[in-house]
Backbone as CSV, one residue per row, in Angstrom:
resi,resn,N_x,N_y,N_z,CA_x,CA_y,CA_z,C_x,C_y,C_z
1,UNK,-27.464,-26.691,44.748,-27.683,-25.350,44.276,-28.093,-25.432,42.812
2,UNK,-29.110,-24.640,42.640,-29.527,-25.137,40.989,-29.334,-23.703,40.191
3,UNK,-29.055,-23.579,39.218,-28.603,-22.618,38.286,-29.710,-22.198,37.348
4,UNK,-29.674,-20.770,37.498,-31.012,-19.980,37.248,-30.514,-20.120,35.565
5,UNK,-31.951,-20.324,34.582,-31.724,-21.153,33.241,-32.617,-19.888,32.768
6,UNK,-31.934,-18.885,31.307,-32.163,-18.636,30.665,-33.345,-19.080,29.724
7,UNK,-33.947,-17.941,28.848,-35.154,-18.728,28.173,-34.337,-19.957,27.197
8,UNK,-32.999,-19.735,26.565,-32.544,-20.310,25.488,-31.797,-21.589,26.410
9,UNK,-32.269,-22.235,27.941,-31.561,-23.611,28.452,-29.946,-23.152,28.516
10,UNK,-29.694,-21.940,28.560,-28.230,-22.005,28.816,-28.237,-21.500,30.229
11,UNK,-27.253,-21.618,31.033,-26.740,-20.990,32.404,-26.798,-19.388,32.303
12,UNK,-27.715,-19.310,33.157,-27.424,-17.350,33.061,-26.072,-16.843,33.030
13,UNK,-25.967,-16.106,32.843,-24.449,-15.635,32.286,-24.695,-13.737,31.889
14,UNK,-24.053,-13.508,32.948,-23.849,-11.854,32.418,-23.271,-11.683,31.108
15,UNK,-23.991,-10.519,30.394,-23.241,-10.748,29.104,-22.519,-9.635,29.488
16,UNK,-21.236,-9.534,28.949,-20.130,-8.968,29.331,-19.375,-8.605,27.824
17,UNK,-19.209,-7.334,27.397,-18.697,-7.124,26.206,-16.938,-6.245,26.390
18,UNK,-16.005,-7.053,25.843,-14.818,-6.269,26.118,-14.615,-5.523,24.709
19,UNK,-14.225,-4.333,25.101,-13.538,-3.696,24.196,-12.369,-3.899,23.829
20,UNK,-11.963,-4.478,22.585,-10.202,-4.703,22.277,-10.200,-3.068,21.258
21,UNK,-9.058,-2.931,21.726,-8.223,-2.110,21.437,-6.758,-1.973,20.278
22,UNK,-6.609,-1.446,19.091,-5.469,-2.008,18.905,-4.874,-0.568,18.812
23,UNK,-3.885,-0.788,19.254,-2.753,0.615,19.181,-1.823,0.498,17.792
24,UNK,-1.834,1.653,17.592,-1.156,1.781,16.216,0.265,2.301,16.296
25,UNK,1.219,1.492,15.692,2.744,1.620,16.145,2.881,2.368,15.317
26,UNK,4.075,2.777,15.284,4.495,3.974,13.953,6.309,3.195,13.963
27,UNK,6.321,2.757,12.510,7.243,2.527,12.085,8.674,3.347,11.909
28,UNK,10.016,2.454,11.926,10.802,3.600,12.255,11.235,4.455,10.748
29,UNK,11.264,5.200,10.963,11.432,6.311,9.628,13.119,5.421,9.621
30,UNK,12.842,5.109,7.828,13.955,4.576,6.865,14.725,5.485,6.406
31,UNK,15.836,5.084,6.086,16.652,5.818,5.532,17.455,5.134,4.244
32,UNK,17.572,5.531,2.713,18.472,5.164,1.844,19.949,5.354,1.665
33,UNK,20.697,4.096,1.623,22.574,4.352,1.660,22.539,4.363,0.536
34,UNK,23.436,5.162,0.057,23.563,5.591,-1.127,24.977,5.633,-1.351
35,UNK,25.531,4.811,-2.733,26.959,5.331,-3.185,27.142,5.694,-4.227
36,UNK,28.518,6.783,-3.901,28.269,7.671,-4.473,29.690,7.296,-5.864
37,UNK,30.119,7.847,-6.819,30.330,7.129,-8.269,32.281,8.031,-8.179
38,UNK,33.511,7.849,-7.750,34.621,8.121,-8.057,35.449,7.825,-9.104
39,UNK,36.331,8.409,-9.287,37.213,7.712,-10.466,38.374,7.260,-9.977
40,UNK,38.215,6.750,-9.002,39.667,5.931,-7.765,39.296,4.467,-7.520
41,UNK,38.186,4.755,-6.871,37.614,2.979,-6.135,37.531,2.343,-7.638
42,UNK,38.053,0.903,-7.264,37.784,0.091,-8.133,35.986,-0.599,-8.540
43,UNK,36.254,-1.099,-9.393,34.930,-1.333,-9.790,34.319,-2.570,-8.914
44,UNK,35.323,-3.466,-8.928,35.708,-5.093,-8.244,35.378,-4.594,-6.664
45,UNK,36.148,-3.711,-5.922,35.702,-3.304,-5.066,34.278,-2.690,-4.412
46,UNK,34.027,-2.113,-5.346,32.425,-1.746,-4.681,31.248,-2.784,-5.056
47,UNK,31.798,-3.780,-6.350,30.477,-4.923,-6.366,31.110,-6.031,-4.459
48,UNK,32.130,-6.150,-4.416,32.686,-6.641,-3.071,31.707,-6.127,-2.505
49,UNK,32.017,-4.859,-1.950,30.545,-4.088,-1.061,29.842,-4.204,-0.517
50,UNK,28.924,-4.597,-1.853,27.452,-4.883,-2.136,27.003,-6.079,-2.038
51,UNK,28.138,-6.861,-2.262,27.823,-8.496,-2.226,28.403,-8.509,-0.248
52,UNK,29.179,-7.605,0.482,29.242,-8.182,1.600,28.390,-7.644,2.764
53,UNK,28.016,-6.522,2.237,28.045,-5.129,3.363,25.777,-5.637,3.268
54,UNK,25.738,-5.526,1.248,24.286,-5.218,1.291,23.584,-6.795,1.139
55,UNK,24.162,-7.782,1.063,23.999,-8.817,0.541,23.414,-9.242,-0.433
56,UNK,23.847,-8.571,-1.434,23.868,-8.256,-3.169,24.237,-9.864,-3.971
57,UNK,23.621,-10.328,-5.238,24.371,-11.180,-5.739,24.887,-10.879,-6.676
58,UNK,26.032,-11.820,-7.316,27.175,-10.530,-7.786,26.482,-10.308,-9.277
59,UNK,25.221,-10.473,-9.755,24.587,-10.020,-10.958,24.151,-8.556,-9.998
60,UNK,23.157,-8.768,-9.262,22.486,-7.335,-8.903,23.745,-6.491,-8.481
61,UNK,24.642,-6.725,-8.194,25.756,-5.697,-7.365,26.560,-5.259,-8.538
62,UNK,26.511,-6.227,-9.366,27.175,-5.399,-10.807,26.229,-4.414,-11.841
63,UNK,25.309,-4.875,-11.393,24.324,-3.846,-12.005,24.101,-2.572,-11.514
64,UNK,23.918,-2.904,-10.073,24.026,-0.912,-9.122,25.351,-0.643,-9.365
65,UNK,26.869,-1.451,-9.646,27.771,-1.092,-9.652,27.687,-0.412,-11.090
66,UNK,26.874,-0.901,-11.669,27.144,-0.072,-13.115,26.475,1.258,-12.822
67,UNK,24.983,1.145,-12.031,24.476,2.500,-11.927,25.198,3.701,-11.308
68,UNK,26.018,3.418,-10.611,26.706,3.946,-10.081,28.009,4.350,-10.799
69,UNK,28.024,3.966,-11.843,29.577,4.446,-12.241,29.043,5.316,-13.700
70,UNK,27.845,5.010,-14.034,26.977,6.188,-15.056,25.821,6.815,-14.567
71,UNK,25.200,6.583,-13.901,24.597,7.661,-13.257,25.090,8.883,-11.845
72,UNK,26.192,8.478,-11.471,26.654,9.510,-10.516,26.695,8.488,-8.868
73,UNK,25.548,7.689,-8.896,25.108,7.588,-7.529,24.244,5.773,-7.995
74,UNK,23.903,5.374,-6.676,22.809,4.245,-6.547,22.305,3.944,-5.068
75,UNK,21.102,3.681,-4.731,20.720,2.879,-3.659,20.935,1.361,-3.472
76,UNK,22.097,1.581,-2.593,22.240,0.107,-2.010,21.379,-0.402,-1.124
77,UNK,20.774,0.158,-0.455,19.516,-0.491,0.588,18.962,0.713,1.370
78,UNK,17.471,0.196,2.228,16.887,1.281,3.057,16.712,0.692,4.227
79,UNK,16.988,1.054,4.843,17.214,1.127,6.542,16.821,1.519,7.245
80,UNK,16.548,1.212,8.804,16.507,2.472,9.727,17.897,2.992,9.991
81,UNK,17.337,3.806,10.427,18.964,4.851,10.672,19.865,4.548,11.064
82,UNK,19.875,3.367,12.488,21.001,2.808,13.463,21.847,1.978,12.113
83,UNK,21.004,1.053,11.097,21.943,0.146,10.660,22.515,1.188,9.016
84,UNK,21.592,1.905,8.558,21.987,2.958,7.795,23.636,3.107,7.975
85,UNK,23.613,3.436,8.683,24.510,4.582,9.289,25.834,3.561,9.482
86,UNK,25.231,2.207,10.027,26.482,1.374,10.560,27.424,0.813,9.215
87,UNK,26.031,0.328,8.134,26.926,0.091,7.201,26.976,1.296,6.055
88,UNK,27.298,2.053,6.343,28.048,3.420,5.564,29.708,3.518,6.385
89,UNK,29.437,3.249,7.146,30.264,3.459,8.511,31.855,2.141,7.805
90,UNK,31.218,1.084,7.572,31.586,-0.230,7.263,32.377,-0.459,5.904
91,UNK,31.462,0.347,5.755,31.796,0.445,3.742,32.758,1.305,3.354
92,UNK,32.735,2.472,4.442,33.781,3.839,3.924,35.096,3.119,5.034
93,UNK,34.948,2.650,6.094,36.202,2.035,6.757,36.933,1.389,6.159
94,UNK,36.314,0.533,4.957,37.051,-0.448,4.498,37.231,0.370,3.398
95,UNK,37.164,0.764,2.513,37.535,1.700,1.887,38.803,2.101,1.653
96,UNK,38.630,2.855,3.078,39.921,3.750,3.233,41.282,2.637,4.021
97,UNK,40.706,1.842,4.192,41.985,0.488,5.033,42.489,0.113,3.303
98,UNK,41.399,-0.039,2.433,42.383,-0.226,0.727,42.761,1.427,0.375
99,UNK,42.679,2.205,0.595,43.124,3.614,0.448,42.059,4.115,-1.155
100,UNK,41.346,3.706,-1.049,40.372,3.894,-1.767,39.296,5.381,-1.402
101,UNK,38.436,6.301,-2.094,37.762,7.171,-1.300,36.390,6.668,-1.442
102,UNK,36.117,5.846,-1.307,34.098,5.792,-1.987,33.865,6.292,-0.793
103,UNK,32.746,7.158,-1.187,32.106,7.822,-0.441,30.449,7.608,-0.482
104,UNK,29.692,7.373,0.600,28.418,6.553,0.731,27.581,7.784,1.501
105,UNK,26.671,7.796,1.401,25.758,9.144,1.943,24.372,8.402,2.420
106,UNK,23.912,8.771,3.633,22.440,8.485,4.090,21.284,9.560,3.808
107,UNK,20.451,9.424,3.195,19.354,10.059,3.362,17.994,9.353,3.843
108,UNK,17.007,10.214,4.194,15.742,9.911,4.834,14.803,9.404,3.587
109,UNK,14.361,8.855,4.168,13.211,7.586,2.958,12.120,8.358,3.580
110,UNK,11.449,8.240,4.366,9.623,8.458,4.531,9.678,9.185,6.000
111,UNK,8.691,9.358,6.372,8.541,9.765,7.549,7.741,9.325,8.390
112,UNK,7.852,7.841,8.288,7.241,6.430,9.403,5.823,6.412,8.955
113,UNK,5.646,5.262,8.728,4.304,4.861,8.210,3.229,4.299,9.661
114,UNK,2.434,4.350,10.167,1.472,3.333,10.857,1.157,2.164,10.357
115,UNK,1.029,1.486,11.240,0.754,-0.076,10.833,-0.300,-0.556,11.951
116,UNK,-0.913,-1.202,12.148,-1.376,-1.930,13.001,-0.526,-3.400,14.128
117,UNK,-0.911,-3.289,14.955,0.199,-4.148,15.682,-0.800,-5.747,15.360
């Protein structure tokens, strides 16, 4: 059987064009934990925290620990919501097991970005 030959000596060949496609994911909308600044919790305690909860080193965790004890508040990390939430959850449990009140608050960061997959 002999194979029908193009002008260019190659094997005929249907040309065949696929369309790729890329679908665009949408990222999960973040959220910032935030703690918030008492005059109870120890200081030692909330760089602890940050060094266990956010995995802070104990220079950066003393530094949000400072922001936090003169500015009112600080962002310890941004998240999606499930782990947001878990370590707020983590942070105020232990907390209150030292009878301490820090109190940690979630808010919404963005409202999901697209990306390409």
């Amino acid at each position: 059987m002999s194979e029908k030959k193009n002008h260019n000596n190659r094997p005929d060949r249907r040309e065949q064009t696929q369309v790729m496609t890329r679908r665009r994911l949408k990222r999960p909308p973040l959220y910032r934990v935030i703690f918030h600044n008492d005059d109870y919790t120890t200081r030692d305690f909330v760089i602890m925290a940050l060094m266990r909860y956010f995995h802070k080193s104990h220079a950066a965790a003393t530094t949000l620990m400072m922001q936090v004890h003169t500015q009112g508040k600080g962002i310890a990390g941004i998240y999606p919501h499930d782990i947001a939430h878990t370590k707020r959850s983590q942070v105020e449990s232990l907390a209150r097991e030292h009878e301490m009140p820090l109190r940690l608050s979630v808010e919404a960061e963005d409202g999901g970005r697209e990306e390409d997959e």
